[in-house]
C-alpha positions as CSV (number, residue, x, y, z in Angstrom):
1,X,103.9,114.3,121.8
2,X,105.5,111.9,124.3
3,X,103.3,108.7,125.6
4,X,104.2,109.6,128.9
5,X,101.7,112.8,127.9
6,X,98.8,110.1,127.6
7,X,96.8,108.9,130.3
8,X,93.6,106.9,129.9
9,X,91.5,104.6,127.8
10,X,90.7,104.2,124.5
11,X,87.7,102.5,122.6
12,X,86.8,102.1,119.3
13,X,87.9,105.0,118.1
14,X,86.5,107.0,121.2
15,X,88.5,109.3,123.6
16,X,87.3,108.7,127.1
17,X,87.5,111.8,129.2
18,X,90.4,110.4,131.7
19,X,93.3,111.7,128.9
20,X,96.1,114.1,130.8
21,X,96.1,115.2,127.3
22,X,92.5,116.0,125.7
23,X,91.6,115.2,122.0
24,X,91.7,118.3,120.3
25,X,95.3,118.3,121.9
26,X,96.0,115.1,120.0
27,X,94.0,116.1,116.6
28,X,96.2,118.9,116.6
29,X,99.2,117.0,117.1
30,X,97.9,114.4,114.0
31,X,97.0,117.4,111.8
32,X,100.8,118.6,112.0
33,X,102.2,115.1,111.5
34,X,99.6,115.1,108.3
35,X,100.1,118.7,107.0
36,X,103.5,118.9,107.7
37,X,103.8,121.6,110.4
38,X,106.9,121.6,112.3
39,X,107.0,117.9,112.0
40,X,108.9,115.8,109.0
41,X,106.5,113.6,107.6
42,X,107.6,110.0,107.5
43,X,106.8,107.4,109.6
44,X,105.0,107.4,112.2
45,X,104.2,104.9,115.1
46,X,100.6,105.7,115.9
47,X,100.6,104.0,119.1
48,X,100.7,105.7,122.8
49,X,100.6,103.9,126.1
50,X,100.0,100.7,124.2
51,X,96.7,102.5,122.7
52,X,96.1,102.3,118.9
53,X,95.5,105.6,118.0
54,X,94.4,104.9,114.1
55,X,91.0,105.1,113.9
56,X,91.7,109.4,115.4
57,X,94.4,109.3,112.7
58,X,92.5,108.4,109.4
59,X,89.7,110.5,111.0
60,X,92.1,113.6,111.1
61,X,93.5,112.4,107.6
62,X,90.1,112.5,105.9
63,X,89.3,115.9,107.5
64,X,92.6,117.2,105.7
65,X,91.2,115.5,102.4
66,X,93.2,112.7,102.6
67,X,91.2,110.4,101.2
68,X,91.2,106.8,101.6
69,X,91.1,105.7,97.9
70,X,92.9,102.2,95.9
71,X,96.0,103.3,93.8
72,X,94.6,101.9,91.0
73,X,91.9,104.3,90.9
74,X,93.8,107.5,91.1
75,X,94.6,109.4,87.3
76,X,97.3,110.8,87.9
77,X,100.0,112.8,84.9
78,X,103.8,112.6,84.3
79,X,105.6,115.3,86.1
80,X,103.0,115.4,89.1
81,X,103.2,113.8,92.2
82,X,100.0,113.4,94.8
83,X,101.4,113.3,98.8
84,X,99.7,110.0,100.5
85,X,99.7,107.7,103.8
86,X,99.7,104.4,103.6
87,X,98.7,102.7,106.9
88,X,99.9,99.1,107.9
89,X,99.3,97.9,111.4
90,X,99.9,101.1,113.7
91,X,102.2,102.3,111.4
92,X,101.6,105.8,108.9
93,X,104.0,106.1,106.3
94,X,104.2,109.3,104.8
95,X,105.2,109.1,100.3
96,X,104.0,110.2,96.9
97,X,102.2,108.8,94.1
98,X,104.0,109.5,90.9
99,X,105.1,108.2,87.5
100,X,108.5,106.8,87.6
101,X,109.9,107.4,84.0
102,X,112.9,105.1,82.9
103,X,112.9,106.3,79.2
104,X,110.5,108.1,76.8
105,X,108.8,104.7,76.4
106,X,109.1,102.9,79.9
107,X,107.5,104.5,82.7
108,X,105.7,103.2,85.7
109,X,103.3,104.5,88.6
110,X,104.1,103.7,91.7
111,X,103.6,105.1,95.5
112,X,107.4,105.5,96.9
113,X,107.5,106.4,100.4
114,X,109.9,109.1,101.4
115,X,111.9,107.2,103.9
116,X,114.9,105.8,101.2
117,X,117.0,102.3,102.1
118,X,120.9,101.9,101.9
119,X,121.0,102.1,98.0
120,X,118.7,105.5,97.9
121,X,115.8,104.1,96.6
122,X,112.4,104.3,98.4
123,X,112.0,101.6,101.2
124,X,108.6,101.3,100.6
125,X,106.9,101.1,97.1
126,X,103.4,100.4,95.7
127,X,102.6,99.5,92.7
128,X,100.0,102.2,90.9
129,X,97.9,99.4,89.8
130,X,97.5,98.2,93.0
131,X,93.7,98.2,95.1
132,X,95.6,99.0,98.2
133,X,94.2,101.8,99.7
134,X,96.3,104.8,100.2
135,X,95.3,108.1,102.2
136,X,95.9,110.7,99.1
137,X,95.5,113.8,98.7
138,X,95.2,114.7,94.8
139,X,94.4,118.8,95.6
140,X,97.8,119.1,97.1
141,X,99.3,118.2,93.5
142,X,103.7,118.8,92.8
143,X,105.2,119.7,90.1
144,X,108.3,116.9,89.8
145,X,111.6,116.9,87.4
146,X,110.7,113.1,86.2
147,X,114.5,113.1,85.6
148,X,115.0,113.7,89.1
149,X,112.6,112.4,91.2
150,X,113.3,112.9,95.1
């Protein structure tokens, strides 16, 4: 979906009817991003023609059970990850929440997002006991390699 696609006007979360491209167009497009059809999930600028298109986004999130919950609050087990968007600004960016294990007795939970900086290591990390709020999905549970986390 190009911005050039998108003509119109936006308000609180409300289509208008003036869009080239209509809204069950753009859900679709969101539910792809979110699911993973066709489209690498990573991150992703959610504004078009200098429109903030969150509110539709965390709208389509929530009908694909991602649900806006703290980190903190999520029970979560060694060797499983749970996929998640964490929004900032007009920004979604697309990770997992999983137990980092160091040793058999150091281990932590964090939320590592899948885009990695120069070293390898996820650019974007949040701590498990953290009250951010993080679009998870916990029915869409992986099996991980703790020794081999990607």
């Amino acid at each position: 979906m190009q911005s050039s696609n998108l003509e119109g006007h936006y308000n609180d979360g409300l289509f208008s009817t003036n869009y080239n491209m209509n809204i069950s167009e753009i859900e679709d497009a969101f539910n792809d991003i979110i699911l993973g059809n066709g489209v690498k999930r990573s991150v992703h600028n959610l504004v078009f023609n200098n429109e903030n298109l969150t509110p539709l986004f965390k709208n389509c999130l929530i009908k694909n059970n991602f649900l806006p919950t703290p980190l903190k609050k999520i029970e979560l087990e060694t060797g499983i990850r749970y996929p998640g968007f964490y929004i900032q600004s007009s920004m979604a960016y697309f990770g997992h929440l999983f137990w980092e294990v160091f040793n058999e007795k150091r281990k932590r939970k964090i939320w590592g997002s899948i885009i990695r900086n120069e070293k390898g290591d996820w650019k974007y990390i949040l701590p498990g006991n953290s009250l951010k709020i993080v679009y998870m999905n916990v029915d869409k549970a992986q099996q991980v390699d703790i020794n081999h986390l990607t």
